[in-house]
C-alpha positions as CSV (number, residue, x, y, z in Angstrom):
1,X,89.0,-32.2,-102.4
2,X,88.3,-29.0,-100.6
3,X,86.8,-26.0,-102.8
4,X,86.5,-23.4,-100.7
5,X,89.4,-20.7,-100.5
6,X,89.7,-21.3,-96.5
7,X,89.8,-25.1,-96.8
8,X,92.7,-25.0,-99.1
9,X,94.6,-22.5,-96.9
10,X,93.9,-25.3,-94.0
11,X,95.2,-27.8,-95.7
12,X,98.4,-26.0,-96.6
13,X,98.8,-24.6,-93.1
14,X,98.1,-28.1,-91.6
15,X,100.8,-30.1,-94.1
16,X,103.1,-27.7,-92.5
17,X,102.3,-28.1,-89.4
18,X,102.6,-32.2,-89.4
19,X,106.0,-31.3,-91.0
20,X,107.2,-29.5,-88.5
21,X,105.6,-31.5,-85.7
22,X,107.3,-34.5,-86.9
23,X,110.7,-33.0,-87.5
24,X,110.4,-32.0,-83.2
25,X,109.0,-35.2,-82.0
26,X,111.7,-36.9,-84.0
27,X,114.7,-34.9,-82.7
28,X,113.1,-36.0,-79.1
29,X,113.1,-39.4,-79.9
30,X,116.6,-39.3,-81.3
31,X,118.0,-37.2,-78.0
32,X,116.5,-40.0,-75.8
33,X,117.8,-42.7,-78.0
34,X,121.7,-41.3,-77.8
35,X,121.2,-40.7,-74.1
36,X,119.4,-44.6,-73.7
37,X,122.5,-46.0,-75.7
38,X,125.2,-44.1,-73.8
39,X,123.8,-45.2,-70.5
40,X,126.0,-47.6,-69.9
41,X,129.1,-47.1,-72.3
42,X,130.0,-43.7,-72.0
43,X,131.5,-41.6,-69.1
44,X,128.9,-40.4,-66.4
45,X,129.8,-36.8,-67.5
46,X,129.1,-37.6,-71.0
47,X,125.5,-39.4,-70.4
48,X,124.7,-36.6,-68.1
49,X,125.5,-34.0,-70.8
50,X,123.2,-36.1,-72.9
51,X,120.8,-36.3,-70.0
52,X,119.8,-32.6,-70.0
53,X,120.0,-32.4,-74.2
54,X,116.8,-35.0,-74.0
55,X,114.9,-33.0,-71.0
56,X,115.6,-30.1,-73.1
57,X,114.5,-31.4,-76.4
58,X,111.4,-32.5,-74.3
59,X,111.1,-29.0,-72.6
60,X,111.1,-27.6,-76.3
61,X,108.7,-30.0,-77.5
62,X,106.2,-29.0,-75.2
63,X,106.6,-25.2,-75.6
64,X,106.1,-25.5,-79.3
65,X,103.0,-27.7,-78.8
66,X,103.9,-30.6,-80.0
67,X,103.5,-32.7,-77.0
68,X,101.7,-32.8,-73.9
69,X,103.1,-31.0,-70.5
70,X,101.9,-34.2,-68.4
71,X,103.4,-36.7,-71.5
72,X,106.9,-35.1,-71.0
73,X,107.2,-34.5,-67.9
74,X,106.3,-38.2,-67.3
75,X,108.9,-38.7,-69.8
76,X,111.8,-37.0,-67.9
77,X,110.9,-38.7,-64.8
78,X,111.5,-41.9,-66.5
79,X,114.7,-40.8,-68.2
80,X,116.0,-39.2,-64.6
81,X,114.8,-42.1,-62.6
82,X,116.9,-44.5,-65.3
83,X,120.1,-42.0,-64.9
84,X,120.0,-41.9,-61.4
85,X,119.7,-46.1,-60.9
86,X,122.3,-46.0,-63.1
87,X,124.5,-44.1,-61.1
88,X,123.8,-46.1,-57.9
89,X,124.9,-49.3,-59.6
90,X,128.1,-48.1,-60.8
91,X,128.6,-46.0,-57.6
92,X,127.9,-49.4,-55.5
93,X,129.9,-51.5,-57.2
């Protein structure tokens, strides 16, 4: 247990931190979840919508320092990449 006056204020400074660390990296992961799930189902306007919500969320995430800016742009790319195959396939067919 820490029993110096600094230590303490650490540890309360670092519990919030994880709290609100978690809270952001799990709004990301729901955003790209919504957007993943609507993919197919949904209207292209509507996935699109949900498209820029995620980059956003990720965009957020990374000014508040919760991720890396190399993890989510890597992340984007992926989602884009998905969106735009997506939209080729349905466009094709």
């Amino acid at each position: 247990m820490a029993n110096t006056k600094s230590a303490i204020k650490r540890i309360r400074t670092s519990e919030k931190r994880r709290l609100r660390n978690r809270a952001i990296r799990s709004s990301v992961r729901t955003a790209i979840k919504k957007f993943e799930r609507a993919l197919g189902q949904v209207e292209r306007e509507e996935s699109e919508a949900l498209l820029r919500y995620a980059l956003r969320k990720l965009d957020k995430a990374v000014t508040k320092g919760v991720l890396h800016r190399n993890t989510a742009a890597r992340k984007k790319s992926r989602l884009q990449r998905r969106f735009n195959q997506y939209i080729q396939t349905v466009e094709s067919a």
